[in-house]
N, C-alpha and C positions, 0 to 999 in steps of 0.2 A: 088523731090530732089532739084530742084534750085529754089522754093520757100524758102523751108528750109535753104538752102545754102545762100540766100540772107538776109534773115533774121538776120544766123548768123554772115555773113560777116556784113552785116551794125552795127551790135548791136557791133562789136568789132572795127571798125569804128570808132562809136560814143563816145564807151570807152576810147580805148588806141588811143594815138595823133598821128595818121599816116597822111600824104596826098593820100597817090596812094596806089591801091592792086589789083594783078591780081593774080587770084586761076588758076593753073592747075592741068591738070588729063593726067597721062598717057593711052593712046590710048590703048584696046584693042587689036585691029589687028596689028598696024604700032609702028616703032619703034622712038615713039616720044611723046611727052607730049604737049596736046592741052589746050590753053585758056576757062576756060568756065563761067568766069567770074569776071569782074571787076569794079575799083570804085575808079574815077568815071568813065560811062560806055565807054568804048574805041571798037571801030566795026576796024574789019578784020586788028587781030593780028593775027600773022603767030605763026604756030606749033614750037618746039624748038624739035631738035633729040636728044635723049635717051642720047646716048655721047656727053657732054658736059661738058667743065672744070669746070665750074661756081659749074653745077647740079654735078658732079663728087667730086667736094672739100665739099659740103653741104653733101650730103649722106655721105662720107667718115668721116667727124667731128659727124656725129649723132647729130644734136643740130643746131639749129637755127647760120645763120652765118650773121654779118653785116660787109658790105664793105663803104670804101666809092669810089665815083662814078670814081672818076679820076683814080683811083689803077686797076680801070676793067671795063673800059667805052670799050675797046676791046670786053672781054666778054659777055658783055651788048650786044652786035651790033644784036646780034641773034634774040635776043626778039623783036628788032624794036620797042619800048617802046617810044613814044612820050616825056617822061618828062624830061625833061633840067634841069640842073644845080638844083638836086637835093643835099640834104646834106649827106643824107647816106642810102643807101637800107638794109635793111634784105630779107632773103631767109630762110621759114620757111619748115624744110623737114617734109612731111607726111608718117608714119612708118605704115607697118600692119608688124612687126615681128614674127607673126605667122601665116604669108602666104609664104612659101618660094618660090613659084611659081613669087610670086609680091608682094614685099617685100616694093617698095618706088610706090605710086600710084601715087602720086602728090605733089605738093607743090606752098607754098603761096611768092609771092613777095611782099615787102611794101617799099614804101621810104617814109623820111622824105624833107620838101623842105628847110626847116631850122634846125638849131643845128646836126652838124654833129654825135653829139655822145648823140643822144635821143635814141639810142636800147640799154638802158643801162642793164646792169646785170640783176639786178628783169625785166624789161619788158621782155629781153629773157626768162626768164625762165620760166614767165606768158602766153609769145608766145609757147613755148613748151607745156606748159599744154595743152593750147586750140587746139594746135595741133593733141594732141591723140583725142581728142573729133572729130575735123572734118576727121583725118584719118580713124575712127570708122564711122562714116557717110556716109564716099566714100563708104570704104569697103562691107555697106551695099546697098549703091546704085549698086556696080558692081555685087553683089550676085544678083538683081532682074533681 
């Protein structure tokens, strides 16, 4: 799986014009959603707990949400995310809706460090697509 998973992260990377991404998964046992990969590579980011506004308003919208930094550098604090004076993050939710047991596995963070409003309409809804793809990936990686 994080062969896989880096593959597809870099390839969408190289695609769409992000700067920063960090993929997570929520944790099996604990009530919290762990780092398990990023880019570029960042060591000993902290876990974020289940309840969270940020993760709370994303899952609530269903659909890829873009902020920019100043409106929820509050929010942000949690993630302890090294990147400064970025121009807008997205927050991409990963769906298994036909898991009701665990329904939100994970999800992708990106910022841009320029053009505050590069998560434009089409790229969201291009980030959604590739969403169900890597939510269907998780999902098969927690089945093993």
């Amino acid at each position: 799986f994080p062969e896989q998973l880096s593959a597809a992260l870099d390839f969408l990377k190289g695609s769409l014009d992000f700067d920063d991404l960090v993929f997570y998964e929520r944790s099996a046992v604990e009530q919290k959603f762990c780092p398990v990969m990023s880019f570029p590579s960042l060591t000993d980011l902290p876990s974020v707990p289940v309840q969270n506004q940020l993760i709370d308003q994303v899952k609530s919208a269903g659909t890829v949400q873009t902020f920019q930094p100043p409106t929820v550098s509050a929010l942000l604090e949690v993630f302890m995310l090294p990147w400064k004076d970025r121009a807008s993050v997205a927050m991409i939710p990963l769906f298994q809706r036909e898991n009701p047991r665990d329904p939100f596995p994970g999800f992708v963070l990106l910022t841009r460090l320029l053009d505050a409003h590069a998560f434009s309409t089409e790229m969201q809804l291009l980030l959604m697509s590739v969403s169900q793809s890597l939510a269907d990936a998780l999902s098969r990686h927690r089945r093993r």
